[in-house]
KOLMARBA-348355 format. One record per residue (C-alpha): chain; residue number from 1; x, y, z; residue in three letters. Coordinates in pm, 1 decimal, padded with zeros to 6 digits. Layout:
<pts>
+-------+-----+----------+----------+----------+-----+
: chain :   n :        x :        y :        z : res :
+-------+-----+----------+----------+----------+-----+
:     A : NUM :        X :        Y :        Z : Ala :
...
+-------+-----+----------+----------+----------+-----+
</pts>
This chain:
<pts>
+-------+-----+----------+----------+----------+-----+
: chain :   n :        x :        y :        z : res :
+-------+-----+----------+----------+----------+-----+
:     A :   1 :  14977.1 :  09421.0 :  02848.8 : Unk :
:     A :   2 :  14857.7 :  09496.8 :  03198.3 : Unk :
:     A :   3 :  15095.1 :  09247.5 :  03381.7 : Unk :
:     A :   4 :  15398.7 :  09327.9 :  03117.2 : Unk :
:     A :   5 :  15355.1 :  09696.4 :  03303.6 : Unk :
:     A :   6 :  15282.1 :  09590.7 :  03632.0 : Unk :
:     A :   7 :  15608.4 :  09360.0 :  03659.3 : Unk :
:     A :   8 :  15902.5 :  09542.9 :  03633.1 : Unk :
:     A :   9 :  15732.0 :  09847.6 :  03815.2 : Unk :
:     A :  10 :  15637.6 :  09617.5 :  04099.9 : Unk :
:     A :  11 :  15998.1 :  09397.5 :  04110.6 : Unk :
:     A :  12 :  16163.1 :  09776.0 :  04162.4 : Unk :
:     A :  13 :  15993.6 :  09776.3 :  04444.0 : Unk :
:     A :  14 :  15760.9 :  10131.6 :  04308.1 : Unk :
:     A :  15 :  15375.5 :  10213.3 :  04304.7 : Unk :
:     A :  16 :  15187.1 :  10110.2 :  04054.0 : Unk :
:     A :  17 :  14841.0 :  10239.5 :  03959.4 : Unk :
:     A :  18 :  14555.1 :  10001.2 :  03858.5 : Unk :
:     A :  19 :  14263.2 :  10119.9 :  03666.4 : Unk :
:     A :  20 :  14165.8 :  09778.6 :  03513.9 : Unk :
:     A :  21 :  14131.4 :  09648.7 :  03859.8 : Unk :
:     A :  22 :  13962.9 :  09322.3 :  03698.9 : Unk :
:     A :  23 :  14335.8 :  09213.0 :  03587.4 : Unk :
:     A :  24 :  14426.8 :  09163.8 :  03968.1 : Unk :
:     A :  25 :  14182.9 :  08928.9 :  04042.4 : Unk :
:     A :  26 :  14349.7 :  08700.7 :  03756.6 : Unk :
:     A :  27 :  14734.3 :  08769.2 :  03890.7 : Unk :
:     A :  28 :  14713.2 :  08756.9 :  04221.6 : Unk :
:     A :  29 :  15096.8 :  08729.5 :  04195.3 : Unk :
:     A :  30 :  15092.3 :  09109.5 :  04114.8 : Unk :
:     A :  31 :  15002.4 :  09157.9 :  04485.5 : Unk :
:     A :  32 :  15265.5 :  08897.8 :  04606.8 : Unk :
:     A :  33 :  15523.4 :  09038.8 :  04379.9 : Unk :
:     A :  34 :  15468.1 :  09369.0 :  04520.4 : Unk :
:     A :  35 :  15429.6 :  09265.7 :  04869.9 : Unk :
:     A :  36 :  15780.2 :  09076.3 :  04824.5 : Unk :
:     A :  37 :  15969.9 :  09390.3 :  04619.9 : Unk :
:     A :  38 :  15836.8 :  09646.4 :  04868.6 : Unk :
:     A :  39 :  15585.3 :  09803.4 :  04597.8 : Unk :
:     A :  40 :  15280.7 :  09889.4 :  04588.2 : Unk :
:     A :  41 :  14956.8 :  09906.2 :  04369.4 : Unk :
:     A :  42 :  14748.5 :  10142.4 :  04438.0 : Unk :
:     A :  43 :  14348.0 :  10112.5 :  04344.0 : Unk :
:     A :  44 :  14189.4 :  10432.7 :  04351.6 : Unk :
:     A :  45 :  13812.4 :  10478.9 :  04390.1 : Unk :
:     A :  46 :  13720.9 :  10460.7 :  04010.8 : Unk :
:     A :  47 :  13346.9 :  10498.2 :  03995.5 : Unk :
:     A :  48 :  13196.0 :  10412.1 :  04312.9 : Unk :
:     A :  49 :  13187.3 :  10575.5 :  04633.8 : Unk :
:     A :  50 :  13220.5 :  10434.1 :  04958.0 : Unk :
:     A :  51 :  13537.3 :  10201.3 :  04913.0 : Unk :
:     A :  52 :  13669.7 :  10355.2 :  05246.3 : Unk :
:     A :  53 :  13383.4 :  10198.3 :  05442.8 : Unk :
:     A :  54 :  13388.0 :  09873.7 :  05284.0 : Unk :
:     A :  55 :  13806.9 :  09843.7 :  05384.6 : Unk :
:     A :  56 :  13668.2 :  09993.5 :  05733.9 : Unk :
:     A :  57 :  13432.1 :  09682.8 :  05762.1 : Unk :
:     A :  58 :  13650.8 :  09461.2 :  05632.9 : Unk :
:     A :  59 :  13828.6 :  09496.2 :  05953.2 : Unk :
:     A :  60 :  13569.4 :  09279.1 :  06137.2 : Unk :
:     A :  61 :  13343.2 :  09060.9 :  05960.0 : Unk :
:     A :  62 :  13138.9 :  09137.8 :  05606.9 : Unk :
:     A :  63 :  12903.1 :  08875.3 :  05616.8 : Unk :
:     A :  64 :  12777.2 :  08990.3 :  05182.2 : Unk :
:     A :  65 :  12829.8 :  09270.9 :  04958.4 : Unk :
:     A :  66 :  12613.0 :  09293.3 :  04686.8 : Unk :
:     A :  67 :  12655.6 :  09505.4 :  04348.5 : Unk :
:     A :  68 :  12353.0 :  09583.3 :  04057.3 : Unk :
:     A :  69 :  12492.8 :  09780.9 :  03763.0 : Unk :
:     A :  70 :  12313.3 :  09965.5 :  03543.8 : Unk :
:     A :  71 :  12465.1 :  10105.3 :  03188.5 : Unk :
:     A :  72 :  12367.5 :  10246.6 :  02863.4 : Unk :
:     A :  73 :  12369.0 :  09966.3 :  02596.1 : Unk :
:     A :  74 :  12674.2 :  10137.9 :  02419.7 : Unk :
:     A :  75 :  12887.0 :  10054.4 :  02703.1 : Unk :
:     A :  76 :  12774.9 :  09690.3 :  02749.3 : Unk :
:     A :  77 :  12835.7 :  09667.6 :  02316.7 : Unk :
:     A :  78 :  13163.3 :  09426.7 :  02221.8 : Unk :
:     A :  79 :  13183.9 :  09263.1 :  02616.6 : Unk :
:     A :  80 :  13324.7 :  08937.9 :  02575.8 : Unk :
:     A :  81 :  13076.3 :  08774.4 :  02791.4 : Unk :
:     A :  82 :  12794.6 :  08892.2 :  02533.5 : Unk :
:     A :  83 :  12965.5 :  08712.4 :  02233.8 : Unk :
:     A :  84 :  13073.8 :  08412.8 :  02444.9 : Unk :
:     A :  85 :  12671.4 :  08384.6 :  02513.2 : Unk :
:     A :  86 :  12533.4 :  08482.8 :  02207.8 : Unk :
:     A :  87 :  12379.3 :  08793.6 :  02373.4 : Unk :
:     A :  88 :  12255.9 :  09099.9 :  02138.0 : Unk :
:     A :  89 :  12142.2 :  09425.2 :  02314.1 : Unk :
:     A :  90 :  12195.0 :  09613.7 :  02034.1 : Unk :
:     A :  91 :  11837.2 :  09663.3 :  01980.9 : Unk :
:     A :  92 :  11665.0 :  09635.4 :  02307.0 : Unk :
:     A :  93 :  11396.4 :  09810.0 :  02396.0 : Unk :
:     A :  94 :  11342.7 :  09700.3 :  02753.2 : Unk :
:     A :  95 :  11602.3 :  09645.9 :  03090.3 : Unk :
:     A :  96 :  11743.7 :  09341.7 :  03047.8 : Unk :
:     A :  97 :  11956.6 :  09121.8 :  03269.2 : Unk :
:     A :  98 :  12247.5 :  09018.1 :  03123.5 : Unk :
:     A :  99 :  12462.5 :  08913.5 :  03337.3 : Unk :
:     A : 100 :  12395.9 :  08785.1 :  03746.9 : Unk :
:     A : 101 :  12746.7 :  08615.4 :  03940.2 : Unk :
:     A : 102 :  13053.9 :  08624.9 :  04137.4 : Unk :
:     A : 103 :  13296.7 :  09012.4 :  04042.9 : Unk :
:     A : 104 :  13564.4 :  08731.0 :  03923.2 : Unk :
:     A : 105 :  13322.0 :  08622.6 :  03651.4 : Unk :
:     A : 106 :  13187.0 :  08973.1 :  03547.5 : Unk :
:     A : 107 :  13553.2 :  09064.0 :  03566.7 : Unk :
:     A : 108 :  13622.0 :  08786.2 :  03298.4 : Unk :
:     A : 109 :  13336.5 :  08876.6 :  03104.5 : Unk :
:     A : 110 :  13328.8 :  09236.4 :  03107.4 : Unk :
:     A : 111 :  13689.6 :  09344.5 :  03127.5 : Unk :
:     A : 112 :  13621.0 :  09717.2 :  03034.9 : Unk :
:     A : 113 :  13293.2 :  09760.9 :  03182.6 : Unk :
:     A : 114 :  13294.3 :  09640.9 :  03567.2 : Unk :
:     A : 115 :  13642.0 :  09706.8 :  03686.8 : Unk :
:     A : 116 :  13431.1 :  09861.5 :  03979.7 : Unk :
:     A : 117 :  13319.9 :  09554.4 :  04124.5 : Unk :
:     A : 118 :  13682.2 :  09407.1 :  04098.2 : Unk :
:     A : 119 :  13767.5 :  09737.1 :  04347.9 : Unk :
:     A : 120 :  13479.7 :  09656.0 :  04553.2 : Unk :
:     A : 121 :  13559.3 :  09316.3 :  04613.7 : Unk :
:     A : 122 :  13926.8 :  09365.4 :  04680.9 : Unk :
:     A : 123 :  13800.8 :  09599.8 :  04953.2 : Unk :
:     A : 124 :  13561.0 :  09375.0 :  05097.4 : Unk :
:     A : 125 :  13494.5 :  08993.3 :  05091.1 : Unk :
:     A : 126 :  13697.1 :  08878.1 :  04790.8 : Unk :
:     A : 127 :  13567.1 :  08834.6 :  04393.4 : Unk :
:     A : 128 :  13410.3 :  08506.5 :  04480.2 : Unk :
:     A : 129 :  13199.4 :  08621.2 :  04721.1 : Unk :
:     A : 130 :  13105.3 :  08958.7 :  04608.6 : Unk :
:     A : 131 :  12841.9 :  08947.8 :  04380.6 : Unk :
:     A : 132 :  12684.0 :  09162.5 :  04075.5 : Unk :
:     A : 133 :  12426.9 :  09201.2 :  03829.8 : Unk :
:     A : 134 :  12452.9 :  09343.9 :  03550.0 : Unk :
:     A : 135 :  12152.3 :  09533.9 :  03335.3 : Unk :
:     A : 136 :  12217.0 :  09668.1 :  02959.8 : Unk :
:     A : 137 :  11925.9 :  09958.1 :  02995.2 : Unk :
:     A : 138 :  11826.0 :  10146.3 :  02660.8 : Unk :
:     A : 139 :  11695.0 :  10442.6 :  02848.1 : Unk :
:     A : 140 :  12021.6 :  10501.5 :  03027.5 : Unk :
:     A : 141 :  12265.9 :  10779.8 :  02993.3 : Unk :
:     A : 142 :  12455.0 :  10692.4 :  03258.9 : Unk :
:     A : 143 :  12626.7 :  10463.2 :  03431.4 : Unk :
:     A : 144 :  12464.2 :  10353.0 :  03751.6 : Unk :
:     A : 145 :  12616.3 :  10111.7 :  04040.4 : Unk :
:     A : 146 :  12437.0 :  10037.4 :  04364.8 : Unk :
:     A : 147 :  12582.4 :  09866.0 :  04636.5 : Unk :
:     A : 148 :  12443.8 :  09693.3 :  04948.6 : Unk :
:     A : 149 :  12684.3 :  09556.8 :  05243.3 : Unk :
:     A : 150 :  12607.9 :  09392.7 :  05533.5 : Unk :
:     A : 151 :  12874.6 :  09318.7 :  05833.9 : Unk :
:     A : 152 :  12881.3 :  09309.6 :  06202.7 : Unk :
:     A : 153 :  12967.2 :  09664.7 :  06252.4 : Unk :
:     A : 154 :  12734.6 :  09852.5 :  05993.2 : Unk :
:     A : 155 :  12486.5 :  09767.5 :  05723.5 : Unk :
:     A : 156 :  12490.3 :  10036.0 :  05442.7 : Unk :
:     A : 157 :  12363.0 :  10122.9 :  05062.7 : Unk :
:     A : 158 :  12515.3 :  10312.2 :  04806.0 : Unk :
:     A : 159 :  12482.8 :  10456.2 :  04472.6 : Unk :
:     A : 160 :  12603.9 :  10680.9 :  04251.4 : Unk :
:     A : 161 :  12528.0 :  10761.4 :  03882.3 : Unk :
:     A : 162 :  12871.6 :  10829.2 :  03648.5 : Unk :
:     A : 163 :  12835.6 :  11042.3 :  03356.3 : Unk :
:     A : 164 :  13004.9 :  10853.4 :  03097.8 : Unk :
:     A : 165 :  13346.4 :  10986.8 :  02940.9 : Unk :
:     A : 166 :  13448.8 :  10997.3 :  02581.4 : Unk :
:     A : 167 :  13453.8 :  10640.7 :  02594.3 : Unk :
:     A : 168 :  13117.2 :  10521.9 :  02647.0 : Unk :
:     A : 169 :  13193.3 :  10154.9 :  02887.5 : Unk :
:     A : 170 :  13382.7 :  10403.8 :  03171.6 : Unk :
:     A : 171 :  13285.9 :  10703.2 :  03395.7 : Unk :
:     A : 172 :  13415.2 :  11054.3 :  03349.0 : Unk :
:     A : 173 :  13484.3 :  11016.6 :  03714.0 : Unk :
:     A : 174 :  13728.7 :  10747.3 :  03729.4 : Unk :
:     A : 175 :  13986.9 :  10939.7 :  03577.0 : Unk :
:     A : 176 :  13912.6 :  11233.8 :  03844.5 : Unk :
:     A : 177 :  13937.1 :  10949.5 :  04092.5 : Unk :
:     A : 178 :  14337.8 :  10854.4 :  03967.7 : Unk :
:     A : 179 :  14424.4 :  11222.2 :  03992.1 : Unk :
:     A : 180 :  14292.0 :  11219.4 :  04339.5 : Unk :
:     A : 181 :  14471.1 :  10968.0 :  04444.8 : Unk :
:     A : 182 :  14782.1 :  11078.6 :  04284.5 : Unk :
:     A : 183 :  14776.8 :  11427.4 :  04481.0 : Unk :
:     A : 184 :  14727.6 :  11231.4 :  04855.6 : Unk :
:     A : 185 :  15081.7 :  11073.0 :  04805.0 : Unk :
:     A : 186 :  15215.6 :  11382.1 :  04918.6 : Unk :
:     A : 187 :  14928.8 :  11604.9 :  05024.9 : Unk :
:     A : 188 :  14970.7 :  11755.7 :  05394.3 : Unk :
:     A : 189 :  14614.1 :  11641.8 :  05466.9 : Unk :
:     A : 190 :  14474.6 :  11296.1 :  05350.7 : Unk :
:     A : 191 :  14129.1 :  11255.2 :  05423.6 : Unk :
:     A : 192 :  14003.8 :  10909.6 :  05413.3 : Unk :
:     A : 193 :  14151.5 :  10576.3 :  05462.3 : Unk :
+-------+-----+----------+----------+----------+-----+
</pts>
């Protein structure tokens, strides 16, 4: 469905908005098409913070960005990774680990859960060297992503905790976040990168 959108928009040479940034990383000829039409796809924030100084280090050298996510087991529930593995968190009790790789494998696995980490890595070093865990957390309410990036012109740490919207795997936020970006297409100040 995603690329069936994407194409046309991107072959008329318009923007197109990504939300399920995980779908890039498997057609990277999204990014050529657009870059041959004169389009654009545009990823905004989502649910993390800091994207703009990620891109700004990307400009020298990141030498590893590092992602741990934390969410409520309802919004882990139905991941294909979970089923592929024969995983249950349905009745955890305790943290637990599920998943520990590369943002193109979590992508794969958790297509509705961790489109942040797809964002994040097509900021930074690339989905096969950005790397995530992932932690299905009964005593969560929230959705919680921490970041750590080191690179030769700053070493920094984020977090943020997402209060989760009517559908549980996805931040209230990340819709906020398309509607920002939206309004800075034409807005007669644009502050950040």
């Amino acid at each position: 469905m995603f690329a069936e959108i994407a194409t046309p928009v991107l072959s008329a040479g318009k923007m197109f908005m990504a939300l399920s940034v995980g779908q890039l990383l498997e057609r990277p000829e999204l990014i050529a098409l657009a870059k041959q039409n004169g389009g654009q796809i545009i990823v905004p924030t989502g649910a993390l913070i800091g994207l703009d100084a990620v891109t700004a280090a990307a400009e020298g050298e990141i030498l590893s960005v590092s992602m741990i996510t934390r969410k409520p087991v309802k919004g882990l529930l139905g991941a294909p990774y979970l089923a592929k593995h024969g995983i249950e968190i349905a009745n955890i009790s305790a943290p637990l680990l599920i998943f520990k790789g590369s943002a193109r494998e979590a992508a794969r696995g958790f297509p509705e859960n961790v489109n942040v980490v797809a964002a994040l890595s097509l900021a930074g070093i690339g989905p096969d060297r950005t790397t995530i865990e992932i932690w299905a957390d009964p005593a969560l309410t929230r959705n919680v992503h921490r970041v750590v990036v080191e690179s030769d012109s700053a070493s920094f740490e984020m977090s943020i905790q997402n209060i989760p919207s009517e559908n549980p795997k996805t931040g209230r936020i990340t819709a906020l976040s398309a509607l920002a970006a939206l309004r800075k297409l034409r807005a007669p100040l644009r502050v950040g990168t």
